[in-house]
C-alpha positions in Angstrom: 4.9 13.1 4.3 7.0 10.0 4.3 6.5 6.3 3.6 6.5 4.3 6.4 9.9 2.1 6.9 9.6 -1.7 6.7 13.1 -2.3 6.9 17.0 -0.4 6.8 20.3 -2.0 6.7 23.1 0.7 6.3 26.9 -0.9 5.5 29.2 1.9 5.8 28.0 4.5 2.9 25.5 2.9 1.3 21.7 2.3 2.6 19.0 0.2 1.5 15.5 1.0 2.8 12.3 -0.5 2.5 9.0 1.7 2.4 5.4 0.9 2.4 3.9 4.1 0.2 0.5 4.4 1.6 -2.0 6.0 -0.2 -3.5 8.2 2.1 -0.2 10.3 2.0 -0.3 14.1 0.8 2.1 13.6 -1.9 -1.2 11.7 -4.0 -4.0 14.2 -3.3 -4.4 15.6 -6.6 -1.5 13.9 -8.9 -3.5 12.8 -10.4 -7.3 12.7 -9.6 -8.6 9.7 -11.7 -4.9 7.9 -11.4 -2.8 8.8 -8.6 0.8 8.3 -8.7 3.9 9.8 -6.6 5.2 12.3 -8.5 8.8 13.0 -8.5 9.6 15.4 -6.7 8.6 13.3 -3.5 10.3 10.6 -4.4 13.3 13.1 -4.7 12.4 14.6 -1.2 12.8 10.9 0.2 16.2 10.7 -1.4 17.2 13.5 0.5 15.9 13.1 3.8 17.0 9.6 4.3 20.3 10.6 2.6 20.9 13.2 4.7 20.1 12.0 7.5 22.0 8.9 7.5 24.8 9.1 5.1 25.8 12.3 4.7 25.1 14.3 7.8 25.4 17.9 7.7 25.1 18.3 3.7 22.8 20.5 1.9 21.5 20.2 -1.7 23.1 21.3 -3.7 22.3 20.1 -7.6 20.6 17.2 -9.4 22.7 16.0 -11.8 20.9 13.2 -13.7 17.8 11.6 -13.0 14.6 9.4 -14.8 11.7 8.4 -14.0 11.1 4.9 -15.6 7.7 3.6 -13.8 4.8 5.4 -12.0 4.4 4.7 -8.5 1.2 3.4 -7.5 -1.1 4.0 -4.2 0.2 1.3 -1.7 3.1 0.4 -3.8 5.8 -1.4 -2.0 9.5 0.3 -3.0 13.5 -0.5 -2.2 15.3 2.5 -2.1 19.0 2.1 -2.5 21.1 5.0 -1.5 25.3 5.3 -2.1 26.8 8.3 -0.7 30.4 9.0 -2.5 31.8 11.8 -0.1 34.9 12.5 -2.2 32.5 13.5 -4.9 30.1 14.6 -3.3 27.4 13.0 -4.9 24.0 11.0 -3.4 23.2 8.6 -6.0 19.9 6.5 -5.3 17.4 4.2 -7.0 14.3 3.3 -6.4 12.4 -0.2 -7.6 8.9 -1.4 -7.0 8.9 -4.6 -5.3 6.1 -7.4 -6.4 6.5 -10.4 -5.1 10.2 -11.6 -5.7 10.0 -9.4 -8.7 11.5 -5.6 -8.8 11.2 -3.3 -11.5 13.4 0.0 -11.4 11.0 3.0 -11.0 13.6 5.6 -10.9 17.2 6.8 -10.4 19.3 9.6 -10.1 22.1 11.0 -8.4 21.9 14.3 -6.1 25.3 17.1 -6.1 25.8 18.1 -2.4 27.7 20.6 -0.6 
């Protein structure tokens, strides 16, 4: 159920990804029928799993403290997700922007409690 991974380049606690979203993945079947887009809660999961298991090893969810949704995520869409991991807070923050071209629109940020 992930993307696949173009590219990662970690620098101490922060992580930038990029991830093909192919549209054959289980996250689209049925969100939405006649226009499919990733829905959130995936693109949370993603967050998380690459969070966890490459910043902040050993953590658990614990809280979302702010997030938004901005722009839909499209079958095949091409995405950066940038990750920064701020252990004396405990806090995951990441964002998410569709790449076109040279061009990247934010699709979504948030930041994830952790304990």
């Amino acid at each position: 159920m992930l993307p696949v991974e173009l590219h990662a380049e970690q620098q101490g606690d922060a992580l930038i990804l990029r991830l093909h979203v192919v549209a054959d993945l289980f996250w689209f079947r049925g969100h939405f029928p006649t226009l499919p887009i990733l829905p959130g809660v995936a693109q949370l999961d993603w967050a998380l799993h690459y969070g966890l298991t490459r910043l902040a090893i050993g953590k658990s969810f614990a809280a979302i403290d702010n997030i938004k949704f901005q722009q839909p995520v499209p079958p095949d869409a091409e995405l950066a997700l940038q990750l920064q991991w701020q252990a004396e807070k405990s806090l995951l923050s990441f964002s998410y922007s569709l790449i076109n071209g040279d061009v990247a629109t934010v699709a979504s940020s948030g930041k994830i409690r952790l304990c």
